[in-house]
C-alpha atoms as one frame of an Amber mdcrd trajectory, in Angstrom:
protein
  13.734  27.325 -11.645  13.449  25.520 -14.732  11.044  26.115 -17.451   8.577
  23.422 -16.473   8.492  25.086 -13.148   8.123  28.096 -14.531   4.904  27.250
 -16.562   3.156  25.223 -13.711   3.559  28.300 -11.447   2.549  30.701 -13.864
  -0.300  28.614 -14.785  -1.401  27.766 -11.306  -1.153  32.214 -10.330  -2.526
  33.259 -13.612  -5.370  30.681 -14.374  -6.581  30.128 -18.002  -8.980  32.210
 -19.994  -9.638  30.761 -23.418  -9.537  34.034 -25.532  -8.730  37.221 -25.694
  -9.970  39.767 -22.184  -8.569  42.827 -21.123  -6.977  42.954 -18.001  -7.849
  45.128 -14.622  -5.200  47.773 -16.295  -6.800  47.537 -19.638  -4.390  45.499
 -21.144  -5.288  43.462 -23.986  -4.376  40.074 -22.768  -4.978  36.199 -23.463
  -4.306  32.459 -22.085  -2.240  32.410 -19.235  -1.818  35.969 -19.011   0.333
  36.656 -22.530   0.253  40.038 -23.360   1.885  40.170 -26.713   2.040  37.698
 -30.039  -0.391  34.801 -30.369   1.328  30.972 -31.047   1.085  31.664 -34.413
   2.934  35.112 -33.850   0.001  37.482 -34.700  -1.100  39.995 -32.387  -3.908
  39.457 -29.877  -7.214  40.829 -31.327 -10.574  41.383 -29.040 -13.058  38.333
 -29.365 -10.303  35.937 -30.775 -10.914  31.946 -28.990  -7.722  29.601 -28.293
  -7.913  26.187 -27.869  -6.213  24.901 -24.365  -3.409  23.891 -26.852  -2.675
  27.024 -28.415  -2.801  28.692 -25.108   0.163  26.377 -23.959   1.440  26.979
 -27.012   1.600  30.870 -26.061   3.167  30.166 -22.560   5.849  28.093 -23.787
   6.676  30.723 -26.126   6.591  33.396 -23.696   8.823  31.389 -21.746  11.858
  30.896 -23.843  11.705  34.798 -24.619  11.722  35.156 -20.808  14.723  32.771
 -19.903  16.622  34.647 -22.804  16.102  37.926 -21.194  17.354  36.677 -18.040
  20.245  34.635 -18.998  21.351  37.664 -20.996  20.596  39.902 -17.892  21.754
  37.852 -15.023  25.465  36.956 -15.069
């Protein structure tokens, strides 16, 4: 699956929540369901907005930390 892929069908399972919520295990989480650095690399604070862009932003990110994991996992 390539990235693409990747973020239409985690976008499509997740859904998109402009800002910051914490999640039904009461994890601070934002966007399409990123649970660690912001697109600007700061970490996710209660309250904080993102515009839709910054949200992609934080998925495409996510994404090429993902595929590194598993190409350096997966042989």
């Amino acid at each position: 699956m390539g990235l693409a892929t990747a973020g239409a069908v985690i976008s499509e399972h997740e859904g998109l929540v402009l800002g910051t919520y914490v999640d039904p295990v009461g994890i601070l989480t934002s966007c399409y369901g990123n649970t660690g650095l912001d697109s600007s690399g700061e970490k996710l604070q209660r309250g904080k907005v993102y515009t839709e862009s910054e949200c992609l932003m934080q998925l495409a990110d996510d994404l090429v930390h993902f595929e590194k994991d598993i190409n350096r996992l997966v042989k």
